[in-house]
C-alpha positions in Angstrom: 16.8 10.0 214.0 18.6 13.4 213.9 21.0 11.4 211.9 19.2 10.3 209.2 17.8 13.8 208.8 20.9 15.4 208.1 21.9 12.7 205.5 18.5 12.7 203.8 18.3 15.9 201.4 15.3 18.3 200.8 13.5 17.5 197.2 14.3 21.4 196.3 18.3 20.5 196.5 18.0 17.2 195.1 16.1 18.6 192.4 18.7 21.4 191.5 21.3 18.9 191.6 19.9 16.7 188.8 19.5 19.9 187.0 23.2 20.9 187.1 23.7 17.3 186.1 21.4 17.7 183.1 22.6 21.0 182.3 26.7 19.2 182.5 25.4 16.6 180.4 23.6 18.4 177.5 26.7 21.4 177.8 28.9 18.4 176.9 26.9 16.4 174.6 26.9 19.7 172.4 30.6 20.3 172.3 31.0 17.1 169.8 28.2 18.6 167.3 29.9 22.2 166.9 33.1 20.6 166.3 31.7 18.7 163.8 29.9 21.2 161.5 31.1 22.1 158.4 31.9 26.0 158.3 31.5 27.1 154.8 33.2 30.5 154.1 31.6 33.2 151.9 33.2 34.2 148.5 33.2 38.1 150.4 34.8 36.8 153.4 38.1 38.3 154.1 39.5 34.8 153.9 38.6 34.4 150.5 41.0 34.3 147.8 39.3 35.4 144.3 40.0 33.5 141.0 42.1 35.6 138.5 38.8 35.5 136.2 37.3 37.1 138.8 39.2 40.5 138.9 39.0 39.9 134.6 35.3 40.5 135.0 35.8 43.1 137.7 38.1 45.0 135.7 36.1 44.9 132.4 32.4 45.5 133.9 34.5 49.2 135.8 36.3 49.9 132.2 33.0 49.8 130.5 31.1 52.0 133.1 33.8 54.4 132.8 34.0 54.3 128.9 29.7 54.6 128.5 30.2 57.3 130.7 32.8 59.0 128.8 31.1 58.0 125.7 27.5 59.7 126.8 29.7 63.0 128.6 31.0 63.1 125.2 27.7 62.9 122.8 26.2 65.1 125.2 28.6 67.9 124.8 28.9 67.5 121.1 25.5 67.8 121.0 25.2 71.2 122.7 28.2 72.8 120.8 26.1 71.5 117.9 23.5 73.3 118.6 25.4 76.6 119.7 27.4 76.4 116.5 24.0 76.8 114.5 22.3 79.3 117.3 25.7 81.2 116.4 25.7 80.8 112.8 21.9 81.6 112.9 22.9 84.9 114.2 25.8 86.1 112.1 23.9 85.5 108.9 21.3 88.1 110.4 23.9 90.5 111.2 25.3 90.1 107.8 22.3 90.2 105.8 21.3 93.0 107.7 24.4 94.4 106.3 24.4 93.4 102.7 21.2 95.3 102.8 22.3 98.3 104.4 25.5 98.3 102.1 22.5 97.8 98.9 21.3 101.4 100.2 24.2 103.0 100.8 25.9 102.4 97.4 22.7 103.7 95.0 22.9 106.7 97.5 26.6 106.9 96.9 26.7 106.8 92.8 23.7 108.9 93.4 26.7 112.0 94.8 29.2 111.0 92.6 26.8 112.1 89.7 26.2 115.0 91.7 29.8 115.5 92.1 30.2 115.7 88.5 27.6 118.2 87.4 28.7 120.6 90.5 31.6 120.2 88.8 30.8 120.9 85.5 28.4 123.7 86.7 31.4 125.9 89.0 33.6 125.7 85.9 31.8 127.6 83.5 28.4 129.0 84.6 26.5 131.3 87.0 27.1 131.6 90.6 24.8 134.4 91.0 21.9 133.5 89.1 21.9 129.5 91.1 19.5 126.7 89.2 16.8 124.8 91.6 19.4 122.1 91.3 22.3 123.5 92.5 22.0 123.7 96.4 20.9 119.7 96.5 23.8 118.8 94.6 26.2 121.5 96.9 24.4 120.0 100.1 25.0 116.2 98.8 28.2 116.8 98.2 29.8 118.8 101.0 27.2 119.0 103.6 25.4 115.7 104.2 28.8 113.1 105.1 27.5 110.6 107.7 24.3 110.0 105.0 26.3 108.0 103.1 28.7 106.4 105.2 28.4 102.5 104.9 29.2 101.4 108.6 29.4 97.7 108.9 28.0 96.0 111.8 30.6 93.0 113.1 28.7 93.1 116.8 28.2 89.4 116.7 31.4 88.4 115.0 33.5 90.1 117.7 31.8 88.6 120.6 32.3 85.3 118.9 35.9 86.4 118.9 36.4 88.2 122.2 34.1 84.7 123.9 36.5 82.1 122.2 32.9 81.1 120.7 34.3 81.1 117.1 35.7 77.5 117.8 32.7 76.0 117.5 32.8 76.1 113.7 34.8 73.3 112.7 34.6 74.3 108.9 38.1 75.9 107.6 36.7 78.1 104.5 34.3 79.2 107.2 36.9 80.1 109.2 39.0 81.7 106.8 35.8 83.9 105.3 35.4 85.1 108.8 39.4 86.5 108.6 38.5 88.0 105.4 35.6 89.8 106.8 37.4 91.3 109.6 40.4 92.9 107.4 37.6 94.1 104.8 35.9 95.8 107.9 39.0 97.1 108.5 39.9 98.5 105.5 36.1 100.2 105.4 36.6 102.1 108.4 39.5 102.8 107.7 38.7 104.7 104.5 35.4 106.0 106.2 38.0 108.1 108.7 39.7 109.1 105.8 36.5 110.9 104.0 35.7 112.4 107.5 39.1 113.3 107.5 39.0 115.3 103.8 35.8 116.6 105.4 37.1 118.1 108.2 39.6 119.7 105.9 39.7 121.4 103.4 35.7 120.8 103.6 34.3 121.7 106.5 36.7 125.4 106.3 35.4 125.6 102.4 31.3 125.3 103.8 32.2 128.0 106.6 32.8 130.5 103.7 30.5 129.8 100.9 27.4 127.4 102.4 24.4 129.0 103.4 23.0 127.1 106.0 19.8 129.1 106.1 18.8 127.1 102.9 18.6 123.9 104.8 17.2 124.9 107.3 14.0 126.5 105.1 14.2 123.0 103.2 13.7 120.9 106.6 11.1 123.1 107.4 9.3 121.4 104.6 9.0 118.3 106.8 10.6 117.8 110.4 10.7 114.4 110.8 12.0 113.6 107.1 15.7 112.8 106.7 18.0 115.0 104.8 18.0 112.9 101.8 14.3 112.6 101.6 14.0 116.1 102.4 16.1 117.3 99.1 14.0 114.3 96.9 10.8 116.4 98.4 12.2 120.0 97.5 13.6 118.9 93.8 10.1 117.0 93.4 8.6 120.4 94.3 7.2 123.6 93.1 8.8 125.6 95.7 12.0 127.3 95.2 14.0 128.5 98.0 16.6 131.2 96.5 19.6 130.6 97.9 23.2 132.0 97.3 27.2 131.2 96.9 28.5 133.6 100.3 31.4 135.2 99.8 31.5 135.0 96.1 34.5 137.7 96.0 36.8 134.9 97.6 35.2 132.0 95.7 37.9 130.5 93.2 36.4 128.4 90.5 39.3 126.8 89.7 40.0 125.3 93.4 36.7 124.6 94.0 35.8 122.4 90.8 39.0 120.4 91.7 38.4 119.8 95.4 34.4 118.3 94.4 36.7 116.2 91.5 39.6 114.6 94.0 36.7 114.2 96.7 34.8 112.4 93.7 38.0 110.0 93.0 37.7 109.3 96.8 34.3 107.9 96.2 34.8 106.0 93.5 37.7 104.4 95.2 36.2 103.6 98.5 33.3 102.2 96.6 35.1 100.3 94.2 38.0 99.0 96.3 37.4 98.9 100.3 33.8 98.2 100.1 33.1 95.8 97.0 36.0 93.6 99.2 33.2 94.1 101.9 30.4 92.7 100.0 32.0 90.4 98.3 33.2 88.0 101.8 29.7 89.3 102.7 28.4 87.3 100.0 29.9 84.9 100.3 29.6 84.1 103.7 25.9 84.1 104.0 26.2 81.6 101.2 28.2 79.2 103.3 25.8 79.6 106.3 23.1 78.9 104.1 24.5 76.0 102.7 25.7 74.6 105.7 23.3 75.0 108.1 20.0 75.4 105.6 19.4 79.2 106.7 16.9 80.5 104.2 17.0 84.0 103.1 15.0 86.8 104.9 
């Protein structure tokens, strides 16, 4: 009896027996079936070697990324010098037609003193210096006293920043290019000759005034109007009926002679700077607000 109880088994161990058995069985009927499916391998897998079409395609589809991107960097950019090129060119012909205008001005008020310069010559030559016309002490302020009234200054603050920035490159045309050089010399040569009347001011001038200018006449004639400028304020007197009596000082040391020919060789000056320096001026003026207008369909202000 005691036997045949320890050869007989409990159902719980016979039961997990014939589950390892199971288990053995399925464990090794499955070995066959993963040895016998197919692996395929994925065209990304590092084992993969690509066809030489592949890296064609590859290679084109990166060259043509690149080059759009080049090719829309490259629109983009010439599209915004465009439009600086015409913001700039927008803003030079304001500064120059400012100028042309200003120059305009300047010149009437210039041939205006040169006829002045010539009867104040005529009159010290051969008529009264005591017994003075209305006429004589506008002419003799116009002449030697007012300088910076008719100074032509030109104004080249745009065209130097364009310079001094590098900016000038964005205009590509060449006779634009080479009007802008023109420009510059004739502004130049302007200021140049304007430091040389301030120059023939200062002396002989400026020393001559000292002597023989009475100053107390202008300053009656501005009482006339305070806010007026010089030049308006001698239009108003001559216009007039008042007459402000006014005198030669120092007549006793007053030469005729040296006098008449300093108001003629100050004359000549005039006529030269107007005639020389300054047409050169208006001329590449002219004809650079032509070109901008022309080229970048500016109209006139």
């Amino acid at each position: 009896m005691n036997e045949e109880e320890d050869i007989e088994q409990s159902p719980n161990e016979a039961n997990s027996e014939n589950q390892n058995v199971n288990e053995g069985s399925q464990t090794t009927n499955d070995n066959p079936q993963t040895k016998n499916m197919e692996v395929h391998k994925h065209p990304h897998h590092v084992t993969h070697k690509k066809k030489w079409g592949e890296y064609v395609l590859e290679f084109v589809m990166l060259f043509l990324a690149v080059f759009l991107g080049f090719v829309a960097e490259n629109i983009r950019e010439t599209s915004v010098e465009q439009e600086r090129e015409k913001q700039y060119a927008k803003e030079l012909y304001s500064e120059f037609f400012a100028d042309s205008i200003a120059f305009t001005k300047k010149i009437n008020a210039r041939m205006d003193k040169e006829r002045d310069c010539d009867y104040l010559y005529s009159y010290i030559k051969d008529s009264s210096l005591t017994n003075l016309p209305k006429r004589f002490y506008p002419a003799y302020t116009k002449v030697f006293y007012l300088i910076n009234s008719f100074t032509f200054e030109p104004k080249d603050g745009i065209l130097s920043q364009l310079k001094s920035s590098g900016s000038l490159r964005y205009f590509k045309d060449t006779a634009l290019q080479k009007l802008f050089g023109d420009i510059s010399v004739a502004i130049n040569n302007v200021r140049y000759r304007n430091e040389q009347e301030y120059q023939f001011f200062a002396n002989p001038i400026k020393p001559f005034m000292l002597q023989h200018y009475d100053f107390k006449w202008v300053d009656n004639v501005r009482r006339m109007s305070e806010n007026a400028y010089y030049l308006d304020l001698l239009n108003l007197y001559l216009n007039s009926d008042t007459l402000i009596k006014a005198d030669i000082l120092n007549l006793s040391t007053f030469n005729r002679g040296e006098a008449a020919n300093m108001v003629m060789f100050y004359k000549t000056m005039l006529v030269s700077s107007r005639t020389l320096q300054m047409n050169d001026y208006i001329k590449a003026n002219a004809k650079i607000l032509k070109v901008l207008r022309e080229n970048y369909h500016l109209e006139k202000e």
